[in-house]
N, C-alpha and C positions, 0 to 999 in steps of 0.2 A: 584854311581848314574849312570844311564843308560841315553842317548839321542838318542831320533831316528830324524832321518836326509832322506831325502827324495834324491835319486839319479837319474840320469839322465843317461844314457847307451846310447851310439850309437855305432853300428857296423860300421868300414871303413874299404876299400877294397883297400885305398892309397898305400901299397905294398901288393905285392906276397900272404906272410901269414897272413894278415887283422890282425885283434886287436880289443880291442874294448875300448872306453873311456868313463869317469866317471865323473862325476860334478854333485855339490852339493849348487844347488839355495841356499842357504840359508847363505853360506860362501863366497861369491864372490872372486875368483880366486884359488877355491880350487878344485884342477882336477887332474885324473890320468889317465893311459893306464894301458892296460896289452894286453896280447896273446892271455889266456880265459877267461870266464868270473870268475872262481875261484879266478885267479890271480889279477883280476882286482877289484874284491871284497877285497882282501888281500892290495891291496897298494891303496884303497880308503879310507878304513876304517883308515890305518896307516895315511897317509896325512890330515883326521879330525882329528885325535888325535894331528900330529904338530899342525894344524891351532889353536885347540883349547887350547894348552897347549902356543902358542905365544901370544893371546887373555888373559890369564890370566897373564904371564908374564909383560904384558904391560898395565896391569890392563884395559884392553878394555873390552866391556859388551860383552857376549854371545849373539847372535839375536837371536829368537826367530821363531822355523818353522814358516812359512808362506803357506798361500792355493795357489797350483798351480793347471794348469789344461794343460791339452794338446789337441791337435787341430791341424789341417791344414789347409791349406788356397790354393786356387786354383787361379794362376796368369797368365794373357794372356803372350803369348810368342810372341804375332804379333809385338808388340812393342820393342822386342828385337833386333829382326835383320832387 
């Protein structure tokens, strides 16, 4: 049986050679890194398969996708400093 799962990618520039990370709304606290995105596709996919294989372990339910949606939001800076 097949499940698609919906990821989340951000590029970060926190060191030198950047990275890029992975999350998966739908698993709450299931995330990973890597170096490319290949890699990062490779140790996302492995971390849903923990999460989901500890979920059944523990007889917990599987959730079920949810609709997300992405967007920005533009915020004054005057109030910052």
């Amino acid at each position: 049986m097949l499940k698609k799962f919906t990821l989340i990618l951000f590029f970060y520039e926190a060191v030198l050679e950047g990275g890029y990370i992975a999350l998966v709304p739908a698993l709450p606290g299931c995330h990973t890194q890597g170096e490319t995105l290949e890699e990062t596709e490779k140790n996302i996919k492995e971390a849903i398969e923990l999460y989901l294989e500890s979920l059944i372990i523990h007889q917990e339910k599987i959730k079920e996708e949810f609709k997300s949606f992405q967007g920005t939001v533009r915020v004054s800076m005057s109030h910052v400093f």
